[in-house]
C-alpha positions in Angstrom: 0.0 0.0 0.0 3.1 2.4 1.0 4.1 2.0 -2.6 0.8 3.1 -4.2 0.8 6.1 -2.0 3.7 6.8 -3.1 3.2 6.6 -6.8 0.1 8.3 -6.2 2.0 11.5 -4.9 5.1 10.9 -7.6 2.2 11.6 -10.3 0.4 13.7 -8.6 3.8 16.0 -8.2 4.6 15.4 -11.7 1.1 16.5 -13.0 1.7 20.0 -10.8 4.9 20.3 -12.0 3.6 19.8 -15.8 1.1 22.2 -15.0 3.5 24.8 -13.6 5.7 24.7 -16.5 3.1 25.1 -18.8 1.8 28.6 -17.2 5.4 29.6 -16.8 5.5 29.5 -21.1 2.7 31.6 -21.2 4.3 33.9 -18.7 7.2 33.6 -21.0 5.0 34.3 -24.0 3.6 37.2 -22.4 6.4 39.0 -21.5 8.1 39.0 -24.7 4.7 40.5 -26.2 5.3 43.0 -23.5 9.1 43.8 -24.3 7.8 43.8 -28.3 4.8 46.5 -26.9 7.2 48.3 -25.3 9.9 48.5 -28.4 6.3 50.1 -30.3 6.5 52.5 -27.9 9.6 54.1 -28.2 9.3 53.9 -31.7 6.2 55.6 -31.7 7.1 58.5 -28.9 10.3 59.1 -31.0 8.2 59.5 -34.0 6.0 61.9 -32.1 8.6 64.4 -31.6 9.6 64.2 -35.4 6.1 64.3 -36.6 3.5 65.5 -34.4 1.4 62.7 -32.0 -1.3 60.3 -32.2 -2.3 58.9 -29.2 -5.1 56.4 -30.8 -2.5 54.5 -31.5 0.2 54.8 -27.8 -3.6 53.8 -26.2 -3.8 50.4 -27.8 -0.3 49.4 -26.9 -1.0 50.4 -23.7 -3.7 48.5 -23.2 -2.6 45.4 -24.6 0.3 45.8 -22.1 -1.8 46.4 -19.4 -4.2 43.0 -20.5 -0.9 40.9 -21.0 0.4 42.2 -17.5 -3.1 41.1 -16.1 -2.9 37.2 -17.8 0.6 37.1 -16.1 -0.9 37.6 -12.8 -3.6 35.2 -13.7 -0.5 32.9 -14.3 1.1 33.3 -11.3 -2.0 32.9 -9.3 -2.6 29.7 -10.9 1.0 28.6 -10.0 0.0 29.1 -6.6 -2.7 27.5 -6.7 -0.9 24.4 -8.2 1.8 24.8 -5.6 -0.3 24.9 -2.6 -2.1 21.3 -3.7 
């Protein structure tokens, strides 16, 4: 019976740590759309002071920074969740 246990918590641990790993890709996925956002930005504030401003187009990066930083914390929160199992 001691063995089953323990195979029991060996897959158990091994389904968390699958399931940790996968979130921490999308992490990864999200912050390198963050870093890309970010590179739009300075593009687009440099071309602001060469040929006037837009901000239409500095609010939609913004925001899809903002909703990528909020699907990372999602992430993380699911980690814990994972973790604490």
């Amino acid at each position: 019976m001691a063995f089953k246990d323990f195979m029991h918590t060996v897959k158990s641990e091994a389904n968390d740590a699958m399931e940790v790993t996968k979130l921490k890709s999308k992490i990864s996925k999200e912050k390198t759309l963050i870093k890309d956002d970010y590179q739009k930005i300075g593009e687009i504030v440099y071309k602001r002071y060469e040929n006037g401003c837009d901000d239409a187009e500095l609010a939609s990066i913004v925001t899809e920074i903002t909703e990528a930083k909020g699907r990372i914390a999602e992430c993380n929160a699911e980690i814990e969740k994972v973790r604490m199992n």
